[in-house]
C-alpha positions in Angstrom: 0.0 0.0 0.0 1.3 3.4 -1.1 2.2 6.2 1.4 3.0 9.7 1.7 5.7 11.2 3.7 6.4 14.7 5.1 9.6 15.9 6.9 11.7 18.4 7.7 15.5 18.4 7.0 17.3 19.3 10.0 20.6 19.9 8.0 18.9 22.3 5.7 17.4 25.9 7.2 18.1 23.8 10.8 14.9 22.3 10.2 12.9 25.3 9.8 9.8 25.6 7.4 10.1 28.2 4.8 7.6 29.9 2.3 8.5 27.2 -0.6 8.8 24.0 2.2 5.0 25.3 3.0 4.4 25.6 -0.2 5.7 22.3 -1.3 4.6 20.7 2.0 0.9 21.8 1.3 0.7 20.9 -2.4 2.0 17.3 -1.5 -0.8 16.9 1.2 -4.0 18.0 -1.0 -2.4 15.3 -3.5 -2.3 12.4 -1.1 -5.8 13.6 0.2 -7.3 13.7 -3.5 -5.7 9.6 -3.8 -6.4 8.9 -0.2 -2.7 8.1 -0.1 -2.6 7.9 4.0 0.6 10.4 5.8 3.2 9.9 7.7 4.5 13.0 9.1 7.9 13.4 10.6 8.5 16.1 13.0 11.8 18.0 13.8 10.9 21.8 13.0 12.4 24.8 15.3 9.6 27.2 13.5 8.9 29.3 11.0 12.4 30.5 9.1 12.5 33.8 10.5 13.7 36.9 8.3 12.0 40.2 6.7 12.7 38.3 3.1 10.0 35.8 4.5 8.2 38.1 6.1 7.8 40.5 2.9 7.1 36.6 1.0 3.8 36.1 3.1 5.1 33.4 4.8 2.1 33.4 7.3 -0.4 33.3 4.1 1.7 30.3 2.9 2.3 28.5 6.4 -1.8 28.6 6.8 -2.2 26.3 3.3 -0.3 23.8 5.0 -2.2 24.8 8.1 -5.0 24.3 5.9 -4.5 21.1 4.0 -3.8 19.2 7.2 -7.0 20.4 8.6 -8.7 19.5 5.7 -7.2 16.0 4.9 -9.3 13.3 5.7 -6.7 10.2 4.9 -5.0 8.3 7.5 -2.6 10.7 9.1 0.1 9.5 11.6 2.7 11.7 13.2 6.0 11.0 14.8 7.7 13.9 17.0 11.6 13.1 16.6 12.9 16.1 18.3 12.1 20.1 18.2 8.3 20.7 17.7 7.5 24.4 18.7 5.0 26.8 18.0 3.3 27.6 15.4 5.4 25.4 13.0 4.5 22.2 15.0 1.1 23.0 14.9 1.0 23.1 11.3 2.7 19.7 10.9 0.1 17.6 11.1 -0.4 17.7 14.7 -3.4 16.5 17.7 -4.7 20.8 17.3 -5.1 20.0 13.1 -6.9 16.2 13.3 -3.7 14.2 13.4 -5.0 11.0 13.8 -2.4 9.1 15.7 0.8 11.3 17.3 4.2 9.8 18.6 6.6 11.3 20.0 10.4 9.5 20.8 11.5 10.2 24.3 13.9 13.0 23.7 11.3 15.2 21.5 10.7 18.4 22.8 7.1 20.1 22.3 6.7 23.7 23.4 6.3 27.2 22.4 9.5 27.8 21.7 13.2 26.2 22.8 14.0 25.8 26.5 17.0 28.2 26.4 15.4 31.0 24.3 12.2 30.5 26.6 14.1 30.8 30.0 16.4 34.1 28.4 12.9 36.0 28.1 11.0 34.9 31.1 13.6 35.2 33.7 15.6 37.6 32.0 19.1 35.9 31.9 19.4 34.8 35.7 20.2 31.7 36.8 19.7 30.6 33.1 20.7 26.9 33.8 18.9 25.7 36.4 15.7 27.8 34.9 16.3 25.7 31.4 16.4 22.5 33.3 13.1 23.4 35.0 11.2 24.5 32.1 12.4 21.2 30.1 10.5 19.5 32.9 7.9 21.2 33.0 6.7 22.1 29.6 9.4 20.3 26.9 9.1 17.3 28.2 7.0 14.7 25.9 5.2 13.1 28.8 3.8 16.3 29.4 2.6 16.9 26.3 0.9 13.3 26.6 -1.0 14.2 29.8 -2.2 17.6 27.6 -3.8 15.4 24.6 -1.1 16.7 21.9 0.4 13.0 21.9 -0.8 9.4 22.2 2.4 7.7 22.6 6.0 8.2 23.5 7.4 4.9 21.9 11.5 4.6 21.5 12.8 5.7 18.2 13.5 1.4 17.6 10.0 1.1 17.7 8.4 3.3 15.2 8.2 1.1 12.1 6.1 -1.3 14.1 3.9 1.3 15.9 3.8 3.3 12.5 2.2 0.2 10.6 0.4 -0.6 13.4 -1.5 2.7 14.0 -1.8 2.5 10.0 -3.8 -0.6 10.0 -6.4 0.7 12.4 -6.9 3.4 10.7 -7.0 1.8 7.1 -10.9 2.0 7.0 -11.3 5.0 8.2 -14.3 7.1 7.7 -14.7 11.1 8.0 -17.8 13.1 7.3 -17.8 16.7 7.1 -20.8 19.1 7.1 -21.7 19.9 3.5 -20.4 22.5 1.5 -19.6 23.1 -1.9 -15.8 23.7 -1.2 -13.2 25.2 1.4 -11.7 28.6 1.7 -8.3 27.9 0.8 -5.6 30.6 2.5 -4.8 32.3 -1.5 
């Protein structure tokens, strides 16, 4: 059975999604969702790339039709947190907030609004910047957190993903979604 996958490349942009990655990202979604071709999302994604040449770009406009095709997919999707997963960039990937069907996350993932460090440097203002990162990885970047919340069903060990991938998969092979009718979307243009 044929599958789609979406990622982000950590070695290019760190990770971060872009205005053509969104664009790109987006495009390949609506065409698995037209086939129901179910998704696998992998997650590693720092945010948005920041910059006023992204900014001037509309990368807001073009994050929301990813934002948007996610939302509207109505294939199997299946997401795997593999490390970073803040803000607004997680949410559009496919996550619990956008009808992600089934979300992992691997032990050392990290879901929050933004990195520990950066996080720490604003709230507390540089003091005691250690210990403070420490804490708020405990607190708020810590998967098992985010399980408690809802945003994740399952932190599962990165040796384990193929199975609980194919596994989450097959239960969701006949799956059924009905949407109030309407002649079409709005799509973010």
């Amino acid at each position: 059975r044929s599958g789609g996958i979406v990622a982000n490349q950590p070695n290019e942009l760190a990770g971060c999604l872009d205005i053509d990655a969104a664009t790109k990202a987006a495009r390949f979604v609506r065409t698995c969702d037209a086939f129901n071709i179910p998704l696998l999302t992998f997650v590693d994604v720092p945010g948005f790339l920041p910059g006023t040449d992204q900014e001037h770009g509309g990368i807001i406009r073009h994050g929301a039709k990813l934002l948007y095709a996610y939302a509207e997919a109505t294939v199997p999707k299946v997401t795997v947190i593999t490390r970073k997963a803040y803000g607004g960039a997680y949410d559009v990937m496919s996550s619990k907030h956008l009808r992600g069907d089934i979300n992992y996350a691997w032990p050392l993932a990290e879901i929050a609004v933004m990195g520990a460090k950066g996080a720490v440097e604003i709230i507390f203002r540089g003091k005691d910047v250690e210990a403070n990162t420490i804490e708020y990885e405990n607190k708020f970047a810590n998967p098992l957190v985010a399980a408690q919340r809802g945003f994740i069903d399952h932190v599962i060990e990165p040796q384990e993903t193929r199975r609980m991938v194919h596994e989450a998969l097959e239960l969701l092979e006949g799956k059924k979604h009905s949407r109030p009718w309407r002649k079409h979307g709005n799509v973010p243009l």
